[in-house]
BAVO-625436 format. One record per residue (C-alpha): residue in three letters; x negated, y negated, z. Coordinates in nm, 4 decimals. Example, Ala and Ser with C-alpha at 12.3 -4.5 7.8 and 13.67 -1.06 7.14 Angstrom:
+-----+----------+----------+----------+
| res |     east |    north |       up |
+-----+----------+----------+----------+
| ALA |  -1.2300 |   0.4500 |   0.7800 |
| SER |  -1.3670 |   0.1060 |   0.7140 |
+-----+----------+----------+----------+
END
This chain:
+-----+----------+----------+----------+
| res |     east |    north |       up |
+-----+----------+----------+----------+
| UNK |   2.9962 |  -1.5558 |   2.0094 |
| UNK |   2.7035 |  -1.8172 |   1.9662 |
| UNK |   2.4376 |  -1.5853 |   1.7107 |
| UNK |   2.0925 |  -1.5430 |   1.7975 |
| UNK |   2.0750 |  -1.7356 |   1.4314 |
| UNK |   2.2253 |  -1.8586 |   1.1496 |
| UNK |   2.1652 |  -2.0487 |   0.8505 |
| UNK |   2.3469 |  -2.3795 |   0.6997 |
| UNK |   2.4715 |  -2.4129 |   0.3331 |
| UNK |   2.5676 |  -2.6922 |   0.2242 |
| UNK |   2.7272 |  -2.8463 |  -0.0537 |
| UNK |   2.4591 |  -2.9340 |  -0.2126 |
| UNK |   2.3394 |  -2.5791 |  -0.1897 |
| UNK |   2.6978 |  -2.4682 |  -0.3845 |
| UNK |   2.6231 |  -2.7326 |  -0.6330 |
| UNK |   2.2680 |  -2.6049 |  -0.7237 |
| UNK |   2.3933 |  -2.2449 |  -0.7515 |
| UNK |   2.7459 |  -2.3337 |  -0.9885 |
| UNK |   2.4869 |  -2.5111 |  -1.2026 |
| UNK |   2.2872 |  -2.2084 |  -1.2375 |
| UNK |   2.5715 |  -1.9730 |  -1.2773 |
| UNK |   2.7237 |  -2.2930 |  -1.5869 |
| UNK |   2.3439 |  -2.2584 |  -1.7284 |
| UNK |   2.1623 |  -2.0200 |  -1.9713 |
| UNK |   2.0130 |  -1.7992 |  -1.7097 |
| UNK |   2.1161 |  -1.5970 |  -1.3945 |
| UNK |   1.7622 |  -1.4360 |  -1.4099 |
| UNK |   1.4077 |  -1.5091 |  -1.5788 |
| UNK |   1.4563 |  -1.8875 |  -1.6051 |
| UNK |   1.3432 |  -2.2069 |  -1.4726 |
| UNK |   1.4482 |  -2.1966 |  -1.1245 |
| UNK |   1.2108 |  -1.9294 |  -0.9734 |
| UNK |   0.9041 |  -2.1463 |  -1.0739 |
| UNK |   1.0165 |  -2.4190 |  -0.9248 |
| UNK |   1.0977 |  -2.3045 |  -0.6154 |
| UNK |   0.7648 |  -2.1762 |  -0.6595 |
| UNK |   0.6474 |  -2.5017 |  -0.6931 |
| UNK |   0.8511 |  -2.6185 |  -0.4091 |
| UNK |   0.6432 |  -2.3798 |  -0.1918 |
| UNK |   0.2898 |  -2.4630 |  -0.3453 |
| UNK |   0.3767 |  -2.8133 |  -0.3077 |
| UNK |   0.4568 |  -2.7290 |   0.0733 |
| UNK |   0.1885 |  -2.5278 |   0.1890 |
| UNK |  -0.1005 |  -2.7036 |  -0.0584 |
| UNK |  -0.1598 |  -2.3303 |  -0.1747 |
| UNK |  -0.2612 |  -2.2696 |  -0.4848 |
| UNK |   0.0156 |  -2.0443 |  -0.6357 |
| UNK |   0.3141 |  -1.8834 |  -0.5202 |
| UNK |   0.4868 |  -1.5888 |  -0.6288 |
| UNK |   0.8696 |  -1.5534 |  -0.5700 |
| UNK |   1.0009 |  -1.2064 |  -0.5299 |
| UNK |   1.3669 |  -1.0243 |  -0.4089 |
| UNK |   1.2654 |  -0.9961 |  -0.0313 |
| UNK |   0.9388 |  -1.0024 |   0.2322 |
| UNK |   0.8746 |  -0.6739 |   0.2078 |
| UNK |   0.8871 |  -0.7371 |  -0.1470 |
| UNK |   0.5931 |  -0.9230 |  -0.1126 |
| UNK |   0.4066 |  -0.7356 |   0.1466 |
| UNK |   0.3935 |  -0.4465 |  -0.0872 |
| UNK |   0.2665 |  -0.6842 |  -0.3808 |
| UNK |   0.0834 |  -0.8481 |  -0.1701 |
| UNK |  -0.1446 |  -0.5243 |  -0.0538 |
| UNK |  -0.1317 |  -0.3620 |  -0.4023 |
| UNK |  -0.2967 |  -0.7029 |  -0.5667 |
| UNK |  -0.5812 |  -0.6094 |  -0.2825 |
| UNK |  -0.6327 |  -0.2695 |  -0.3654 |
| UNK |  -0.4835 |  -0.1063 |  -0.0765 |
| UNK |  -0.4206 |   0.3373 |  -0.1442 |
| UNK |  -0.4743 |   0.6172 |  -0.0270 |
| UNK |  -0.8293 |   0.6561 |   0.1906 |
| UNK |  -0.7532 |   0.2842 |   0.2964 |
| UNK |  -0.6367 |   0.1858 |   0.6206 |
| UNK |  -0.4170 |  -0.1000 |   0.7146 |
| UNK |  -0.3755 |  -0.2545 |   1.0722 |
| UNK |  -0.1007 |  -0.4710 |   1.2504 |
| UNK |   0.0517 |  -0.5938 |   1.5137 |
| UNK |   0.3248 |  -0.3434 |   1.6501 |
| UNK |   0.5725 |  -0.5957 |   1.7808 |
| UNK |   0.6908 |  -0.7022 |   1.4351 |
| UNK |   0.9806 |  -0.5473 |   1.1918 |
| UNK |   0.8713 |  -0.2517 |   1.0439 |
| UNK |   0.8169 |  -0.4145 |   0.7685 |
| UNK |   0.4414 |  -0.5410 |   0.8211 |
| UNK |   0.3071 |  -0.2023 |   0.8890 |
| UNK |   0.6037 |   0.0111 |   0.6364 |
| UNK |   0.3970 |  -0.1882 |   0.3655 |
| UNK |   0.0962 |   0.0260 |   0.4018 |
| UNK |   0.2689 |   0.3466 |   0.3921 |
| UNK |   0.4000 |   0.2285 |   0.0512 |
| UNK |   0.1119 |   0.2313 |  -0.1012 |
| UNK |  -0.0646 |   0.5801 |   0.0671 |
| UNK |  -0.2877 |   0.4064 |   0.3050 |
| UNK |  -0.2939 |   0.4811 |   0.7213 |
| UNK |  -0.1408 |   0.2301 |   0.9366 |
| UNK |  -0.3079 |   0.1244 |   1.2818 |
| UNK |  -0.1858 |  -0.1317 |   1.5248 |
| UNK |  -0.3883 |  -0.4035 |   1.7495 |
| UNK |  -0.2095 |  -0.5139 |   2.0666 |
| UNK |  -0.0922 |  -0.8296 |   2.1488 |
| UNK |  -0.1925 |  -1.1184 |   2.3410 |
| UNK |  -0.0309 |  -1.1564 |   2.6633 |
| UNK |   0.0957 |  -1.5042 |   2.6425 |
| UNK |   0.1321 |  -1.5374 |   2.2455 |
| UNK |   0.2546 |  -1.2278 |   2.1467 |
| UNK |   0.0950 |  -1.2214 |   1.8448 |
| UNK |  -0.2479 |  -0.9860 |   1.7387 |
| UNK |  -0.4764 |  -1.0616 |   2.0183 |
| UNK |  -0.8109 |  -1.1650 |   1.8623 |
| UNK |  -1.0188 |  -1.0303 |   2.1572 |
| UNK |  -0.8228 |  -0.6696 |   2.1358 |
| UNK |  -0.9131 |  -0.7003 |   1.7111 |
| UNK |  -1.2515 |  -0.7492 |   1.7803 |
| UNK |  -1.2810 |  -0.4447 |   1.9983 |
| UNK |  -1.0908 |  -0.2209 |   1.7868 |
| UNK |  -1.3339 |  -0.3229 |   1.4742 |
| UNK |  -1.6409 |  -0.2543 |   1.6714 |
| UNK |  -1.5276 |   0.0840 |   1.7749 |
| UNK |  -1.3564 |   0.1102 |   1.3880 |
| UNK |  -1.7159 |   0.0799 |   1.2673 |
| UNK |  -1.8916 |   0.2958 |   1.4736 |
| UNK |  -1.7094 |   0.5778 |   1.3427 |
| UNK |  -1.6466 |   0.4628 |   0.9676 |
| UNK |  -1.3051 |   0.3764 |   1.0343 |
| UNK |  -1.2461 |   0.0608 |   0.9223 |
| UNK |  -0.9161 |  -0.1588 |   0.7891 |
| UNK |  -0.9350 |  -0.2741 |   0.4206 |
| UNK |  -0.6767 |  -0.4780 |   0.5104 |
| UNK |  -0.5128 |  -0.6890 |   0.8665 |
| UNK |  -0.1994 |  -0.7677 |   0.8496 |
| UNK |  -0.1363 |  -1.0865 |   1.1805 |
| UNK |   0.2264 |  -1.2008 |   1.2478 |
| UNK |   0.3322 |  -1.5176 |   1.3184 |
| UNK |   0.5917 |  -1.4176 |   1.5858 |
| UNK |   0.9085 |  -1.6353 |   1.6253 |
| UNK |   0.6558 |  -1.8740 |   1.4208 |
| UNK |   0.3631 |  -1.9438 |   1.6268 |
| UNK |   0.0974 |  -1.9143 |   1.4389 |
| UNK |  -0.1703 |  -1.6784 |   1.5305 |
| UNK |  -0.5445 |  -1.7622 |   1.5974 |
| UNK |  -0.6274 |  -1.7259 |   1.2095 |
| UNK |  -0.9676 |  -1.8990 |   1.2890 |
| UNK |  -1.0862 |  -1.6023 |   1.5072 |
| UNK |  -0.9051 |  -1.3262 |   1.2854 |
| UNK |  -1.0634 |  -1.4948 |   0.9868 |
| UNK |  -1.4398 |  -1.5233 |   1.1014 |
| UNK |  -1.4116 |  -1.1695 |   1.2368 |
| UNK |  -1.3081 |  -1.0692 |   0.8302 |
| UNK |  -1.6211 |  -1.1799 |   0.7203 |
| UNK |  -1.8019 |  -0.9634 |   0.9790 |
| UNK |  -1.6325 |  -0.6487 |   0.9170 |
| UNK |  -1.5325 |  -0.7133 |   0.5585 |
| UNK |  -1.1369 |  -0.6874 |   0.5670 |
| UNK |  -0.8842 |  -0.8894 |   0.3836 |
| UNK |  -0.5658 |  -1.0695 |   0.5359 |
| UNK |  -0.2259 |  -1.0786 |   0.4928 |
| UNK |  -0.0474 |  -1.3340 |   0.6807 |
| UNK |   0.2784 |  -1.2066 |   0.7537 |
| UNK |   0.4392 |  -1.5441 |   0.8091 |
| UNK |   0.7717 |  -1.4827 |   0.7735 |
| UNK |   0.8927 |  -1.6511 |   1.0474 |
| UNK |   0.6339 |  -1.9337 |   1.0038 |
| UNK |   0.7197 |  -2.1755 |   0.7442 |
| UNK |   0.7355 |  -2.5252 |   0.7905 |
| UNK |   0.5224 |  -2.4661 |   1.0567 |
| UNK |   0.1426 |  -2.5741 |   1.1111 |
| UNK |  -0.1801 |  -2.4471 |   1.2285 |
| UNK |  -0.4755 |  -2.7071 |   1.2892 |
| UNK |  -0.2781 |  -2.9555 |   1.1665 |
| UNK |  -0.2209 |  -2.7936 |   0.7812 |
| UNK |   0.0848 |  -2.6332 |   0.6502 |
| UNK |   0.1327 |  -2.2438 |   0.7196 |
| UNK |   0.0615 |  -2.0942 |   0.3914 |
| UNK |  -0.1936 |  -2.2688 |   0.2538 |
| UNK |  -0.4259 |  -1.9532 |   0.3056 |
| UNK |  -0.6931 |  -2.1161 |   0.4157 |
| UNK |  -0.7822 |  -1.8407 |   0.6619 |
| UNK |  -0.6589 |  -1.5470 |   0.4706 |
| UNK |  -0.6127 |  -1.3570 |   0.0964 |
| UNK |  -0.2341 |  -1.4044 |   0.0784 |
| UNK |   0.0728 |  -1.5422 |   0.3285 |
| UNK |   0.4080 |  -1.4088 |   0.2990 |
| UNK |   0.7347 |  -1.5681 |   0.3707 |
| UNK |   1.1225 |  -1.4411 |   0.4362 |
| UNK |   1.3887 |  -1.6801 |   0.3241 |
| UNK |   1.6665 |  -1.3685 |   0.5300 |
| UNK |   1.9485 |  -1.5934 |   0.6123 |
| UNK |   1.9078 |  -1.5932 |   0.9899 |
| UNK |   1.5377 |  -1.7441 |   0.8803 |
| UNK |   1.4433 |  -2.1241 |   0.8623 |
| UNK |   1.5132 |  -2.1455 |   0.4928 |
| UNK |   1.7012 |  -1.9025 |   0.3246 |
| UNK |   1.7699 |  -1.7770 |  -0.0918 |
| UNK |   2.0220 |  -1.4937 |   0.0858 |
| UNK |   1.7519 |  -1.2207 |   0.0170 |
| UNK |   1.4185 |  -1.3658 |  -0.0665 |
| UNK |   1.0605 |  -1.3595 |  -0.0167 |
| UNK |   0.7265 |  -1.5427 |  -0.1724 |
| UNK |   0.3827 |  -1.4311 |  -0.1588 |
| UNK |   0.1440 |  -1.7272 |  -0.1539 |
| UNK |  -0.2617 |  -1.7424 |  -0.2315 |
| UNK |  -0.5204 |  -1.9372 |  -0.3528 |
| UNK |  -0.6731 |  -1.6367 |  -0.6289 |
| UNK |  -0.5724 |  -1.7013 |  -0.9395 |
| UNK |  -0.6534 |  -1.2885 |  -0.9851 |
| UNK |  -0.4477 |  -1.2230 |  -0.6501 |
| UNK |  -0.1350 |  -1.4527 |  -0.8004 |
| UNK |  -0.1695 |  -1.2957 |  -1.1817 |
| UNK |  -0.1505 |  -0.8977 |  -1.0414 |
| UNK |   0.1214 |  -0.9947 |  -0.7914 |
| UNK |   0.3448 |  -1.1622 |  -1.0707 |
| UNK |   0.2838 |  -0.8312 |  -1.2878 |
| UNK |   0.3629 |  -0.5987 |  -0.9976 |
| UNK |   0.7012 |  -0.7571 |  -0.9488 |
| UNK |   0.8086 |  -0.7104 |  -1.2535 |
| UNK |   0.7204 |  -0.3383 |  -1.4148 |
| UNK |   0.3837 |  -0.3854 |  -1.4488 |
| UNK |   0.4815 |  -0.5629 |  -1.8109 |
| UNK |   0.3407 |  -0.8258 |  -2.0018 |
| UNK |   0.3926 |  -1.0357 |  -2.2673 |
| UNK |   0.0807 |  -1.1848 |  -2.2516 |
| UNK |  -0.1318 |  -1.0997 |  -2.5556 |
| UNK |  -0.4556 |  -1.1600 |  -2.4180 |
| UNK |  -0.3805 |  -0.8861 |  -2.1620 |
| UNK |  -0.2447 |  -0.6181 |  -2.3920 |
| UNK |  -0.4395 |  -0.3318 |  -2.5282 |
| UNK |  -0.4972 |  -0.3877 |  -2.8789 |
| UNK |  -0.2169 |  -0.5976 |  -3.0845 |
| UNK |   0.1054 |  -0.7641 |  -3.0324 |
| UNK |   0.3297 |  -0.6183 |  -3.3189 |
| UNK |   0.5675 |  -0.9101 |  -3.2769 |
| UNK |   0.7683 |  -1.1230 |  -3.0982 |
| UNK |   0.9512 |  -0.8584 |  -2.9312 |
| UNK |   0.6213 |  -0.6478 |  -2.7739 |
| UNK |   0.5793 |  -0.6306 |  -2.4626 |
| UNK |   0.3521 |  -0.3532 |  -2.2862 |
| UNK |   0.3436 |  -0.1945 |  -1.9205 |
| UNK |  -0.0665 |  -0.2270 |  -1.8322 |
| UNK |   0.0344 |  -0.1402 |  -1.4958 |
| UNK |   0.2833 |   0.0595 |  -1.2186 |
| UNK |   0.5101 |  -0.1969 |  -1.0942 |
| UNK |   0.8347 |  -0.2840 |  -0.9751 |
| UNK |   1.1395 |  -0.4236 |  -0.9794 |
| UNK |   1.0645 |  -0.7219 |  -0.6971 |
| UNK |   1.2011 |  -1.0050 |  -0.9226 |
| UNK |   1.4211 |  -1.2917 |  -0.7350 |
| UNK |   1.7390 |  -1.4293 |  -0.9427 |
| UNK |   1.7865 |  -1.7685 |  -1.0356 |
| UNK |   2.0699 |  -1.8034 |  -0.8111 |
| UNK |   1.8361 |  -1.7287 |  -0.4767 |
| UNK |   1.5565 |  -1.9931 |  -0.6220 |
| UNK |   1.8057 |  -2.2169 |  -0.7200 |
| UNK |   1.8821 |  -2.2258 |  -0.3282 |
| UNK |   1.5577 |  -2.2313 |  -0.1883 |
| UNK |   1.4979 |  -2.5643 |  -0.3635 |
| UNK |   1.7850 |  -2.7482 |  -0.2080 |
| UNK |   1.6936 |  -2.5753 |   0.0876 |
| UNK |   1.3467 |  -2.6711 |   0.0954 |
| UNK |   1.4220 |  -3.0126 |   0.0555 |
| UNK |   1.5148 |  -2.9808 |   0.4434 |
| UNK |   1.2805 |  -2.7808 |   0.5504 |
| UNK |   1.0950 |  -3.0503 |   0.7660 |
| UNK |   1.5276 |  -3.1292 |   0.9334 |
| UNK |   1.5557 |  -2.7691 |   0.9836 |
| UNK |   1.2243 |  -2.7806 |   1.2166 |
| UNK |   1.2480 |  -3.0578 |   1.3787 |
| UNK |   1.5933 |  -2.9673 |   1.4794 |
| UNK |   1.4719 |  -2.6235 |   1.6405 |
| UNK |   1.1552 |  -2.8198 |   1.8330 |
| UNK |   1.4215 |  -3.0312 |   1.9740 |
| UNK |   1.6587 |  -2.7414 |   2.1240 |
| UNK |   1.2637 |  -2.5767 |   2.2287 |
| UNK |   1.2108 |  -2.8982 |   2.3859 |
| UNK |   1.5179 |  -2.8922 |   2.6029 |
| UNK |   1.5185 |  -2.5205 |   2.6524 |
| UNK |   1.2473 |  -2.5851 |   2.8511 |
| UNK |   1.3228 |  -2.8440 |   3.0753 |
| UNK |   1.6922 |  -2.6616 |   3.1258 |
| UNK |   1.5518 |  -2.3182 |   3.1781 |
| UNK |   1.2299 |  -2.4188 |   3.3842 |
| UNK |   1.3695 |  -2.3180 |   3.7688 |
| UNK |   1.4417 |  -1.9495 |   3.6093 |
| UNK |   1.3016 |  -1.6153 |   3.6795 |
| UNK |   1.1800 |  -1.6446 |   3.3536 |
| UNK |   0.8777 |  -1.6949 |   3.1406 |
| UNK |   0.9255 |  -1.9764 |   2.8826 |
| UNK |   0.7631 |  -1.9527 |   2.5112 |
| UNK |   0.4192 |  -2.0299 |   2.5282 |
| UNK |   0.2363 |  -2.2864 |   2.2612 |
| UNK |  -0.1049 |  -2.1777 |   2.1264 |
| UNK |  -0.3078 |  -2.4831 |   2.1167 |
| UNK |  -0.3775 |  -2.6723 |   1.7704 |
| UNK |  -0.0828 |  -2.4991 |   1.6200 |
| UNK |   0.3266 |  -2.6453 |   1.5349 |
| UNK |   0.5574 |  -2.3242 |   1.5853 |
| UNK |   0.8325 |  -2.2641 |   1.3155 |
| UNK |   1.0222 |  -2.1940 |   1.6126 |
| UNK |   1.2576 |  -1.9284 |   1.4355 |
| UNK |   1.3128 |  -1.7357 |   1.7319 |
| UNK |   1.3033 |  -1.8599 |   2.1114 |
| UNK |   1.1946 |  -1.5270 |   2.3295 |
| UNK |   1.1964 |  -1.5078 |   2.7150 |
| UNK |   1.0526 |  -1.2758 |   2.8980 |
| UNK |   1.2671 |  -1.1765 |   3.2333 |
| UNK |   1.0419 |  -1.1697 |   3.5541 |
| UNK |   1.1917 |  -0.8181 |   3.6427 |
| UNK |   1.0506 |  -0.7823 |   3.9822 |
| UNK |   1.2396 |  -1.1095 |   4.0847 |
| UNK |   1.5690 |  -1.0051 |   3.9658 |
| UNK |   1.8163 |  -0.7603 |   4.1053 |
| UNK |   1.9176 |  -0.6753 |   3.7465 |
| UNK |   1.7571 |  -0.4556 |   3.4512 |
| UNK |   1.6884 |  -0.5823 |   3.1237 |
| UNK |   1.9577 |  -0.4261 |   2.9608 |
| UNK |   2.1817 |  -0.4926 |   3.1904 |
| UNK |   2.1024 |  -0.8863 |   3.1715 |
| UNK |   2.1243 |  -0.8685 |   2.7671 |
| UNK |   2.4470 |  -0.6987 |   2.7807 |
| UNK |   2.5537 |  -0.9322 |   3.0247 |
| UNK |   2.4633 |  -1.2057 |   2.8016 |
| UNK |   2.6571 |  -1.0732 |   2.5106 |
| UNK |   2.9787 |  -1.0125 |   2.6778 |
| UNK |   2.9757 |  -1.3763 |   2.8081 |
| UNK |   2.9602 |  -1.4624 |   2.4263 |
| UNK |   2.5929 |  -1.4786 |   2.4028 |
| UNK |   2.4786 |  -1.3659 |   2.0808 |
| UNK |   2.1448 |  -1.2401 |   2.2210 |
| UNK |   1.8602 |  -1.0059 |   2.0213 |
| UNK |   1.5481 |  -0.8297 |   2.0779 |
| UNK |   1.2698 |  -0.8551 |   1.8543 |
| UNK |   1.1085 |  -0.6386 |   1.8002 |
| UNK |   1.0907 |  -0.2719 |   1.9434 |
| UNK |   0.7240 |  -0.1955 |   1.9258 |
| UNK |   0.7275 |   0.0226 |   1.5803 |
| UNK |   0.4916 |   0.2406 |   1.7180 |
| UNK |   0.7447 |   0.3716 |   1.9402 |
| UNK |   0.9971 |   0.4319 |   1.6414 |
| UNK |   1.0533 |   0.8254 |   1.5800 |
| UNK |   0.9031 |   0.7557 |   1.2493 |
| UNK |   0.5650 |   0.6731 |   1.3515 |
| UNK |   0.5835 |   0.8625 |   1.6486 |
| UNK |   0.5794 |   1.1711 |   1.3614 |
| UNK |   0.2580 |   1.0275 |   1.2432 |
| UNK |   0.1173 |   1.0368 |   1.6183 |
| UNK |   0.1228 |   0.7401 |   1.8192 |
| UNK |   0.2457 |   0.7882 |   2.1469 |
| UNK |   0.3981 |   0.5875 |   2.4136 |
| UNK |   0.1736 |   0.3669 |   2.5750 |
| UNK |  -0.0740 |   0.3642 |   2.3081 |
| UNK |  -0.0232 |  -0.0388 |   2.3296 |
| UNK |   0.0343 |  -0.1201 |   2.6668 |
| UNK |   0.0636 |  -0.5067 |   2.6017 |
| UNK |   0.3608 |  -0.4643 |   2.3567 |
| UNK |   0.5626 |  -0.2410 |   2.5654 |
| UNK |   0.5773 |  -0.4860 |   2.8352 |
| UNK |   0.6642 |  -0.7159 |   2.6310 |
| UNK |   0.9596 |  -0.4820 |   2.4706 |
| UNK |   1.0779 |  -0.4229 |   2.8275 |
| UNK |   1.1161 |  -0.8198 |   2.9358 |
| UNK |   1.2312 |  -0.9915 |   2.5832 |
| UNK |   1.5105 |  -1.1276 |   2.4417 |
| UNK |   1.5570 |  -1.3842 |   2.2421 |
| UNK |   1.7899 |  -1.6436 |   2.3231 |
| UNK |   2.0307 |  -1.8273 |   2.0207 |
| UNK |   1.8162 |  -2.0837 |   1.8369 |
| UNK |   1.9546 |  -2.2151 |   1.4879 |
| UNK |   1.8997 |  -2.5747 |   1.3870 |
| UNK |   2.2584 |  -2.6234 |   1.3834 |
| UNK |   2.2878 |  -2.5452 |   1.7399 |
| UNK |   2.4460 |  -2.8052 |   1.9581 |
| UNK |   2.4091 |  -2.9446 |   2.2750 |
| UNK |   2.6930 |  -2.8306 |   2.4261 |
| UNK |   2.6249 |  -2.4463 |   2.2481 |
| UNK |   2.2925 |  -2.4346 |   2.4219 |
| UNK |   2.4595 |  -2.5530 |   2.7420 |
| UNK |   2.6883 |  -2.2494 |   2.7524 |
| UNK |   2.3936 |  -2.0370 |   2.7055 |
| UNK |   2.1866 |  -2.1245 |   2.9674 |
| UNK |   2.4989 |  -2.1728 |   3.2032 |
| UNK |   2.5615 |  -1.7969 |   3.1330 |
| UNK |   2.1554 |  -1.6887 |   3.1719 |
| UNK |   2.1905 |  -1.8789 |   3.4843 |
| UNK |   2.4980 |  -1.7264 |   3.6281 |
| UNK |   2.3450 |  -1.3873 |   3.4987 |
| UNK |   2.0481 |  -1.4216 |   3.6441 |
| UNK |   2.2331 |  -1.4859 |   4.0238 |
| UNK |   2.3412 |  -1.2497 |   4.0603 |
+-----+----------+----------+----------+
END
């Protein structure tokens, strides 16, 4: 079975964790802040703030901005629960905008509606939440200018994203938004096993994130309430958790990031020849917002159903008895039973259940090789024949 992903560790990457598990610290040491650094250094933003997973950081990420209960929270619903679950955490109501047709990301025209009629009727998001889907970045230009009309913050959910660029700067610098979030999952472009950062340029944003991820504690005297009585005080100032990442996953993620730049390159080249290979199919191919440099961790076609004599599940189980190690991502989470409790209904977002009923994404891992990719689009091709 060829997966739909997969991630590389090398020896190098043993090395750098055997040294951490010879050293001092499994936990609380040096290696988290440097892979810290390694993202900062990346993205140009101005802090970064390592934590145990993505959703980790989502939740951080929305606490630092005040997000609770009263608030409202909108995203994109073809994305992992994740980006919208984040809300719920912390007592606000989630809301979806649909998708552009040929990006699949939060359509900026669709945002811009929503907000007008969100206004009108004092219904407004404190905070957006755009995905970088299969990481192509979003228009964060249009999101961004439309935040300082109707007075929202952003989270850039970019955990597909990194090492990827929009207007020629690094994903994660936050230049258009509060805070960017990144998955290092192992089927992602870099991985720590479990991981996640949350990345901004507020010094305040970066400070309440760090507390949140750890208890709410502090050592820090100048934050306590009255004294330090010693050495050993520490105090909890606020309700947080336990979002911490171990020195073993940091100590990865900076020998992995020191390919991050291989990893992508690698994935625009199988893109590249996905394309011309897959061109002549009743397909549509992955389409590149201008001004923008995909992470490419996912590679989604859309089946052109009406030209086929097959269904769609019929061609993706096709795919993965032929050894195909096809996925789908993502179900629209606004048709999961879950939300459908809190009352959104099928064809609420018309957009991203077309796109649920065409996807699939084919194998893309920067590993892949030539002759890998060549069985999988011999086997769409024979599928898709018949």
């Amino acid at each position: 079975m060829i997966p739909y992903g997969k991630q590389e560790i090398t020896q190098q990457d043993i090395d750098s964790i055997v040294d951490v598990l010879k050293s001092d610290f499994l936990t609380q040491g040096p290696q988290v802040p440097a892979f810290e650094a390694s993202l900062t250094q990346h993205t140009g933003a101005g802090y970064a703030v390592a934590v145990s997973s993505a959703t980790s950081a989502l939740h951080i990420a929305c606490m630092a901005l005040g997000l609770g209960e009263g608030d409202r929270l909108w995203t994109t619903p073809v994305t992992f629960v994740a980006s919208a679950n984040c809300g719920l955490y912390c007592g606000a109501q989630v809301d979806f905008v649909d998708i552009d047709s040929r990006t699949y990301n939060m359509c900026p025209v669709k945002l811009e509606s929503k907000l007008k009629q969100a206004k009108a009727t004092g219904m407004l998001p404190k905070v957006v939440v755009p995905v970088h889907l299969c990481g192509q970045p979003c228009d964060m230009k249009a999101i961004h200018a439309l935040s300082r009309e109707y007075g929202f913050s952003i989270i850039e959910d970019a955990s597909h994203a990194i090492g990827g660029e929009y207007h020629d700067a690094p994903i994660g610098n936050c230049e258009y938004s509060d805070i960017t979030v990144f998955s290092f999952h192992p089927v992602k472009i870099v991985t720590t096993a479990e991981g996640g950062a949350a990345l901004t340029n507020s010094k305040d944003l970066a400070e309440k994130m760090g507390l949140y991820r750890s208890h709410g504690i502090t050592r820090d005297a100048d934050k306590m309430e009255g004294e330090s009585q010693g050495g050993w005080y520490y105090q909890q100032i606020d309700l947080g958790y336990n979002y911490r990442m171990t020195e073993l996953q940091a100590a990865l993620g900076v020998s992995q990031m020191g390919r991050l730049n291989d990893f992508v390159s690698a994935r625009h080249r199988l893109a590249k020849r996905y394309n011309e290979l897959l061109a002549n199919l009743p397909i549509v191919l992955p389409y590149q917002l201008e001004n923008t440099y995909s992470g490419l961790h996912l590679y989604v076609i859309r089946l052109r159903l009406d030209e086929i004599s097959l269904s769609h599940k019929q061609v993706f189980d096709a795919l993965r008895e032929n050894g195909i190690g096809v996925n789908l991502h993502y179900i629209p989470v606004h048709t999961q039973p879950y939300y459908q409790k809190l009352g959104f209904s099928l064809g609420d977002y018309p957009e991203s259940e077309r796109y649920y009923e065409e996807a699939i994404s084919l194998p893309m891992f920067h590993l892949m090789t030539d002759k890998q990719q060549d069985k999988v689009v011999s086997v769409l091709t024979e599928v898709l024949r018949v």
